[in-house]
C-alpha positions, 0 to 999 in steps of 0.5 A: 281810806282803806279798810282792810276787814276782808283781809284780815281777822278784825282786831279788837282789843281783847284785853289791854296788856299792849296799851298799857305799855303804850308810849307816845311814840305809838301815838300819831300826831294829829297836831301835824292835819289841826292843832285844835279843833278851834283851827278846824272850825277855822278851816270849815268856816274858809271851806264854807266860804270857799264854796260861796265864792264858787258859786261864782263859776256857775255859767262861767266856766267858759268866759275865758280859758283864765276863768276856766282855769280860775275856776278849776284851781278853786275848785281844786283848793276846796277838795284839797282843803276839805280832805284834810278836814274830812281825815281829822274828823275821822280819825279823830274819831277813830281814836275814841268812837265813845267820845260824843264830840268826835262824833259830831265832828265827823257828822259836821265834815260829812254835812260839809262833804255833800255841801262841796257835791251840790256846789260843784255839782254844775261842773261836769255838765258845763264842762261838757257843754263846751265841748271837747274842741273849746276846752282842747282850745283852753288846754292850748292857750293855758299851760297851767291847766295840764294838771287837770288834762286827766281828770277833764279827759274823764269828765268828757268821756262821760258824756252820755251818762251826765245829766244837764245842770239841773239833773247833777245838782239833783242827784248830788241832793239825793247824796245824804239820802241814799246811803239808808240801806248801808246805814241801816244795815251797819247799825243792826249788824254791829250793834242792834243784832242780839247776839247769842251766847254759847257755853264752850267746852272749857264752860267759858260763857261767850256773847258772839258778837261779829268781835266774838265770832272772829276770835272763837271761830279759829277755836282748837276744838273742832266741837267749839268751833261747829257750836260757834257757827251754829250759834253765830249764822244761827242768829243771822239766819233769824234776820234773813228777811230784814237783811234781804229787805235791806239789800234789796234797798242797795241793790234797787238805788244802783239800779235807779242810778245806772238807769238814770245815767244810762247804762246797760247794767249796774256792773257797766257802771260800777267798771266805767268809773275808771274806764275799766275793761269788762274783760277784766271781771269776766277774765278773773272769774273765769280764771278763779273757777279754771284753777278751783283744783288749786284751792281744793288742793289747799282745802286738803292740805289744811284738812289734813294738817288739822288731823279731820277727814271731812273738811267742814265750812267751820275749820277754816279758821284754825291757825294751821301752826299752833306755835305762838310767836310774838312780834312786838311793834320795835320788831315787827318794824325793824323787820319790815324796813328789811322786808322791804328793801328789795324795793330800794334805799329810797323807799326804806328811807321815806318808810323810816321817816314815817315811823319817825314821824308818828304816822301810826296809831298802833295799840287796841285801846277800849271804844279804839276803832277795830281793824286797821287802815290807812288815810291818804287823803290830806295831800299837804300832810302825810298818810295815817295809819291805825292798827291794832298791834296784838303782837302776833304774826297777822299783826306784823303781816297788817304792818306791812300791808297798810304801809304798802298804802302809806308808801304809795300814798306818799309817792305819789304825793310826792310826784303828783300835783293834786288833781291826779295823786289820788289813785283808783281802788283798782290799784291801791290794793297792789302795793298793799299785797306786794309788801306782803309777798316780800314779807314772806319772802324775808321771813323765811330767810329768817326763819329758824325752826319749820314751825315757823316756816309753816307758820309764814306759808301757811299765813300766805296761803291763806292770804292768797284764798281770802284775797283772791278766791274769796273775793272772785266769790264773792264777785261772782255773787254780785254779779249775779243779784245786780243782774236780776234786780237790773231786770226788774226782778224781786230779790229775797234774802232767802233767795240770795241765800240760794245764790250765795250758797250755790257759788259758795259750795262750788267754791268750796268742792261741796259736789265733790266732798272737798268742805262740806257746806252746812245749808245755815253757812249760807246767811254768810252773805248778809255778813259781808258789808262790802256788798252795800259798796257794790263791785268793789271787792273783785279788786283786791283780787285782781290787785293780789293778781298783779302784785304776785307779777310784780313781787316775782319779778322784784324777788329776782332782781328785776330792776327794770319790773322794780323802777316800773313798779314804783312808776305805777306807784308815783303816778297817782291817777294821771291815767286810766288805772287798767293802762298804768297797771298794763304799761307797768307789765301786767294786763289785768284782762289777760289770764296770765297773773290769774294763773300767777296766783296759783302757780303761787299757792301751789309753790307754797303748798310743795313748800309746805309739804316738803317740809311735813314730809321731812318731819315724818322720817 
């Protein structure tokens, strides 16, 4: 599941003119996962048993190159099924998080999830008792077994950082009991946290909670918006030793864990999950800080759009065009069907059956989930997709970036039997921005008026610094706290507040008086719950990195870059995400599409300039 809430401002439902107009059609079908719940529990109890029944494979693995496979393909039928039970619970959920059953539905797939870890928790040390010789030899005698020639390649290159039997099924116990500070951390940020209440200029009394703060931080009146981050970080600040208590909580259990599993430091870790190469981390923040000059220009773009001479932390958010262009859900499709055909009539034609299909949930709705995503994981159904459609620029820029998921999802599926269609994060994130970079190159064929090309330049302006500098910050931030626990060091929430401060000030030029950074700003990185997931968000940099590649070559007419882009996109995970993405034509450890991305941004900005230049003579 892809969660796009550092992408995009979360959408909630602030009133509900669009879900009163809402039709079935708006609705997805989750009739095509379950009929009923009673058919769920149907498949939970054959789940159940399908367990009971691997238990069998125990010490077995290696009796035969036909038990090994036996034993694989039951092993692949239990994820494939659980999948699917785990995407209704959730999105079941999502539909109405007041309903009680639905919770319960989702905690009961959640207990049937770590019940699937401890059964096959024997797997990988057997596996690699055997050796890579005898499993090559089971690889030879059994054709059938090529499916799994990926996923038996990374099990053995693990090696040296799996435990016997006995310590994996350990670790896999420990699984419901090492989520406490994400947990804890989710319930007071969302819920327990007491938010304050500012009085606007209009006398409008606001609660600022996270929904709230989203909504009133973009605020026309510069006064509001500095009263709305005072008050909002004013509140965090308050928390900084409990949400420093609760970080440092995540930060010592990846510490326990890249210990356990013997590696040097908890970024090593966190990369050798996909075989990723360090350089790419140490390449995309060494680039992100060479091309800083970009960003500022962009900060002085947007300063002086917004009429201010000193540019703040809280005038980031103000839309740079005060025009408001509605894109209702019919056309924000129709729209998206033409933006995407530079990628072919095939794609076009599997986007239209989706829409068809009812793979979407599409209007904010009371106790809906916030935000948008897209579930891929039920290999034998299709993808859903829930969005929160408000009718606006950003919802259609939603539409095509979890559609982007979607598509990729479903090529995949379609090519890949099911061991390897899953992908790696370290992609996903590639067809979600691509779908973006075409959307903009569609609307400003369309455009009208340079209101709205402003409009869609600046969106994409400000797409590019929250997903690609954004994100470096907060990487390098990462980077820097795992280091110090990984050492044995104490960590503060006051002292991460001088860390992320530090970094977030030179991102932002404070030294060089390009946005003024207000001490308080700096409990920002209590907000982020993408910490609690750790080195999880310099990939939606290094996606936007290399789908700024890809979406420029396509543009021009690349057929060759387009075939080999949708091969990047059917190939699921039947190799090492970084060699795919390089054999497609974009090495993520080069600097080359680092630089992509400015050359982008600044493209744009002469774009933009140009067109405020036209308009002073």
């Amino acid at each position: 599941m892809h969660q796009r809430s550092v992408l995009i401002v979360t959408l909630f439902c602030l009133g509900i003119s669009a879900a009163a107009a809402e039709t079935p059609e708006d609705r997805w079908n989750l009739s095509d996962l379950y009929p009923s719940i009673a058919a769920w529990n149907a498949d939970a109890a054959i789940l159940e048993s399908k367990l009971r029944e691997f238990g069998d494979c125990r010490g077995h693995l290696g009796d035969t190159a036909q038990r090994f496979r036996s034993c694989f393909d039951l092993g692949s039928e239990i994820r494939r099924r659980y999948a699917r039970l785990s995407v209704y619970a959730s999105e079941q959920r999502a539909e109405d998080t007041g309903v009680s059953a639905s919770l319960e539905l989702a905690q009961r797939a959640e207990v049937l999830g770590n019940r699937l870890s401890e059964a096959t928790s024997f797997v990988r040390p057997e596996v690699l008792s055997l050796g890579a010789d005898r499993v090559g030899g089971f690889l030879a005698q059994e054709p059938a077994l090529k499916i799994y020639r990926q996923p038996l390649d990374d099990i053995l290159r693990a090696a040296p950082h799996t435990l016997d039997a006995q310590g994996e099924a350990l670790i896999a116990t420990f699984g419901l009991a090492t989520d406490a500070a994400d947990s804890v951390y989710t319930i007071l940020a969302n819920a327990d946290l007491p938010w304050p209440t500012v009085k606007l200029s209009d006398g409008e009394d606001v609660r600022l909670d996270q929904a709230a703060y989203t909504r009133y931080r973009a605020l026309p009146n510069r006064a509001d918006r500095k009263l709305v981050f005072d008050a909002f970080w004013g509140k965090w600040k308050e928390f900084e030793r409990t949400f420093g208590v609760t970080f440092y909580e995540a930060l010592k259990s990846d510490a326990v864990y890249t210990r356990v599993r013997r590696y040097p430091d908890s970024r090593a870790r966190a990369l050798d999950r996909d075989r990723l190469p360090p350089a790419v981390y140490d390449t995309l923040i060494k680039e992100a800080n060479a091309n800083l000059p970009t960003l500022y220009r962009y900060f002085k773009l947007r300063a002086r759009m917004l009429g201010v001479a000193d540019m703040r932390y809280y005038d980031m958010y103000p839309p740079l065009v005060g025009a408001d262009f509605k894109y209702p859900i019919e056309d924000s499709k129709k729209i998206m069907l033409d933006a995407v055909k530079p990628l072919g009539d095939a794609y076009v034609a599997a986007v239209s059956k989706g829409l068809k299909d009812r793979w979407m949930d599409v209007y904010p709705r009371p106790h809906k989930l916030a935000g948008a995503h897209m579930a891929g994981d039920a290999y034998d159904v299709h993808p859903y997709l829930l969005l929160n459609h408000n009718d606006d620029y950003e919802s259609l820029t939603t539409l095509l970036h979890e559609w982007g998921h979607a598509m990729h999802t479903d090529l995949s599926n379609r090519a890949q039997p099911y061991p390897t269609s899953g992908y790696a994060t370290f992609i996903a994130e590639i067809a979600s921005t691509l779908n973006e970079a075409l959307l903009l190159e569609h609307m400003l064929k369309i455009a009208k008026t340079d209101d709205e090309r402003l409009l869609f330049l600046g969106s994409a302006l400000e797409t590019l610094r929250g997903t690609f500098f954004r994100q470096t910050m907060f990487a390098e931030f990462e980077h820097e706290v795992h280091s110090r626990v990984d050492r044995g060091e104490s960590l503060t929430g006051e002292a991460a507040t001088r860390i992320y401060g530090d970094i977030l000030r030179r991102y932002h030029g404070d030294k060089e008086g390009v946005v003024r950074i207000d001490d308080l700003y700096a409990i920002e990185w209590a907000y982020i719950p993408h910490f609690y997931h750790s080195f999880y968000v310099f990939q939606y940099a290094t996606s936007i990195a290399a789908s700024s590649l890809f979406a420029e070559a396509i543009l021009n007419g690349d057929t060759d870059a387009r075939e080999r882009y949708l091969k990047l996109l059917r190939a699921g995970s039947s190799d090492y995400p970084y060699d795919m993405v390089k054999s497609a034509g974009v090495d993520l450890a080069s600097p080359a599409p680092y630089r992509a991305v400015a050359t982008r941004m600044n493209k744009i900005m002469d774009d933009m300039e140009t067109i405020l230049a036209r308009r002073k003579r």
